[in-house]
N, C-alpha and C positions, 0 to 999 in steps of 0.2 A: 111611245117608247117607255118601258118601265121604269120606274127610279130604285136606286139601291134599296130603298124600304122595300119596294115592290116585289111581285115574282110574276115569270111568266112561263113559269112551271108549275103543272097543272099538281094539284093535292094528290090525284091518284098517282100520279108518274110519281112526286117526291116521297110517298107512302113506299111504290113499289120498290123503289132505289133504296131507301131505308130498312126496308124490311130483307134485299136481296146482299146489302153491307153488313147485313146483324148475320145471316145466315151463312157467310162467307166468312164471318170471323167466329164461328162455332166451328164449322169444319177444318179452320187450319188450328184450332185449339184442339178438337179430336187429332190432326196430322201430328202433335207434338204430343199426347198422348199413346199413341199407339200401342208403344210396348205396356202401357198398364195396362189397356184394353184386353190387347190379347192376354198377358197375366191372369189380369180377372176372371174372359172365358176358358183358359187353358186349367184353371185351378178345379170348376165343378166337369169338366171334361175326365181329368185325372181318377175323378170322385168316381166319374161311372166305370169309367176302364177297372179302376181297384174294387168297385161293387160286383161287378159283371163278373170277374174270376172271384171272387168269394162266392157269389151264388152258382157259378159251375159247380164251385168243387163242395159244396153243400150239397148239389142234386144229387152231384157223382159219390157221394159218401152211401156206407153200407150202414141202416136204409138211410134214402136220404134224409137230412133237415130240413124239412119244407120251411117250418116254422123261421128259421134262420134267413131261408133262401129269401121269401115274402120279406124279410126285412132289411134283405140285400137289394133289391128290388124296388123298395118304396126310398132309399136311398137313392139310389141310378132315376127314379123320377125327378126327386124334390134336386138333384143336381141339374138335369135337363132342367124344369121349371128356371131353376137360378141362371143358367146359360142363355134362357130365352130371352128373361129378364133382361139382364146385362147388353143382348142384340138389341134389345127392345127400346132402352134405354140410349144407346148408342145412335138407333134411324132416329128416332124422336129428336136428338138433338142436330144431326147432320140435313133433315128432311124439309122442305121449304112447304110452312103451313101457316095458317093467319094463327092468331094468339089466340089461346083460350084460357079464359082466368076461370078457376076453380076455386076451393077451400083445402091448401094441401097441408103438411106436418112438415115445421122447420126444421125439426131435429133427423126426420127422415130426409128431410133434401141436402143437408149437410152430410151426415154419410155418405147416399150414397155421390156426393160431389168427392167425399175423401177416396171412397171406394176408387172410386176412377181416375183420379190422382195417387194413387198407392204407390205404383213403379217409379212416380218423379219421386216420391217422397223418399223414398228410399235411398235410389240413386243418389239422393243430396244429402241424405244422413242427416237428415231433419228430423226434431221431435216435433210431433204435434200433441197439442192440447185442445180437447174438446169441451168445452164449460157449458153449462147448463141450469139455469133454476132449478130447484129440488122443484118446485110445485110446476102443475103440467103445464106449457105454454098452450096458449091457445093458437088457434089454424089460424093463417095469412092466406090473403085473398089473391091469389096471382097467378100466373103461369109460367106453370113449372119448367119447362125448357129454358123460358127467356131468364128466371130466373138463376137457375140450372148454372146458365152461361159468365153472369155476373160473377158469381162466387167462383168456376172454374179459373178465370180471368186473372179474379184477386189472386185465387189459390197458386197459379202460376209465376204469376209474378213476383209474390212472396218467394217463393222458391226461388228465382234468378235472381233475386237481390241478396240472398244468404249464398249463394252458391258463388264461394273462394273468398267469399269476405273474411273477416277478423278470426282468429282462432277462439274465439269465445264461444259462449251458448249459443248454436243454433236452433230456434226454436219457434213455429207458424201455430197461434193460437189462433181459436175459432170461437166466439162468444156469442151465446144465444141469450137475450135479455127481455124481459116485456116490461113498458114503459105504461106510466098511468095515463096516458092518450089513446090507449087502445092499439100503442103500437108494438111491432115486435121489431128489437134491434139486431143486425145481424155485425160482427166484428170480428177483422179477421186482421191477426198484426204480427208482424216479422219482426228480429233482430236484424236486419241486414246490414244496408251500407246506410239505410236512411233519404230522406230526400231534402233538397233545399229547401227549408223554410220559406224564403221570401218567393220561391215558385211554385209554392204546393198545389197553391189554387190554378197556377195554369193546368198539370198536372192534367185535367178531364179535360183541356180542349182537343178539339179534332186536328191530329197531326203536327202537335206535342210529344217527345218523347226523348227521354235520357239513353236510351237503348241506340248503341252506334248502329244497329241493322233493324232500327223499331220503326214503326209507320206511326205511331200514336193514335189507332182507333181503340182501343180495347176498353179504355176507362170511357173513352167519350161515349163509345156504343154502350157500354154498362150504366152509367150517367144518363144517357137518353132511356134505358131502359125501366132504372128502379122510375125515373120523374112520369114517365109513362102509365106506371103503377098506382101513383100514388106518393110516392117516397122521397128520402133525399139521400144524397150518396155523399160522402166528403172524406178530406182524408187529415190527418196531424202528425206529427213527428211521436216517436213511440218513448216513453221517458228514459229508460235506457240506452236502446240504440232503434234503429229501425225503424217503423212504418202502421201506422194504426188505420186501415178505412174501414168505414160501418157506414152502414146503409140501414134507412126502416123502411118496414112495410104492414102496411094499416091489417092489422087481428082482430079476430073474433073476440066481442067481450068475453071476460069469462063466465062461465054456469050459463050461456047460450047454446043451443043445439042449432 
């Protein structure tokens, strides 16, 4: 008979349960997204409908503008191209696949996290701030979906804790920082309501949550995720009002290819 140290659940089953809990809380973070999503594909849709009748009525001009037409044209591609993307980037997160770490660009996985987050951001009448070293960061070793996920999470949640708080600054900054350990820090901090100090650290356990309709996996799954990496996740009271967490994840030296 096992003892509570013990388990008698096999590594593959608790691997596959873990991995099938991470990919069920990407999809219902996509289900609260939605309206950006479609925003996002609906905006280079627009692009090519408004390209398509420019290049008709170029052809149909007396003679035509080729010249113009061709440039109406390569416009209606590079929007398809951006639409595909955008799908592209939407299965990759919804789609149940083992991890694969790479060498990818933080300032590019921030975007387009913001990218996809556009319509909450809006709807909440949030500023956001996107910070940045002037000198280049170096690439993080990670994979991109899992990461992808963490920062949607945060980015989420920032937003529900400004949304009807205090009439003051609402404002969700995103801080991209590289640290002399060769790590790259990622910081993402609200104004909101703030969280209790003396429970901050519960905060990332499993099924924890201030949210009267929250289940409390989101930090835990993100928490399991950066330590999986590499990294460590944590969070502090923001010095004004609201909520600071940052996570790192181990970067390429610099002047290394």
């Amino acid at each position: 008979m096992p003892t509570f140290a013990e388990s008698s659940v096999p590594v593959d089953t608790e691997h596959e349960a873990r991995a099938q809990l991470a990919r069920l809380a990407r999809v219902n973070a996509l289900g609260e997204m939605a309206a950006s999503i479609a925003h996002e594909v609906n905006q280079p849709l627009t692009g090519i409908v408004t390209s398509g009748g420019a290049c008709r009525n170029w052809l149909a001009s007396k003679p035509p503008n080729l010249d113009k037409a061709q440039q109406a044209v390569e416009r209606m591609i590079a929007d398809a191209n951006r639409a595909s993307d955008i799908v592209a980037r939407v299965r990759n997160l919804s789609k149940r696949a083992e991890p694969s770490a790479e060498w990818i660009d933080a300032e590019v996985l921030v975007s387009e996290v913001l990218a996809l987050c556009r319509m909450e951001i809006d709807k909440t009448g949030v500023v956001v701030a996107f910070r940045k070293p002037a000198e280049a960061l170096p690439l993080v070793f990670a994979d991109e979906v899992q990461i992808q996920q963490v920062l949607i999470n945060l980015v989420l949640n920032a937003l529900e804790a400004m949304n009807g708080s205090h009439a003051g600054k609402r404002e969700l900054t995103i801080e991209l920082a590289y640290l002399p350990t060769k790590i790259v820090e990622f910081t993402v901090t609200d104004t909101g309501r703030g969280c209790d100090p003396e429970r901050i650290d519960q905060i990332f356990d499993a099924f924890y949550s201030t949210k009267a309709d929250g289940i409390g996996m989101g930090l835990a799954i993100s928490r399991s995720i950066v330590e999986a990496h590499g990294g460590r996740i944590s969070a502090r009271p923001n010095a004004a009002s609201g909520t600071q967490f940052y996570f790192s994840l181990p970067g390429r030296a610099l002047g290394t290819v």
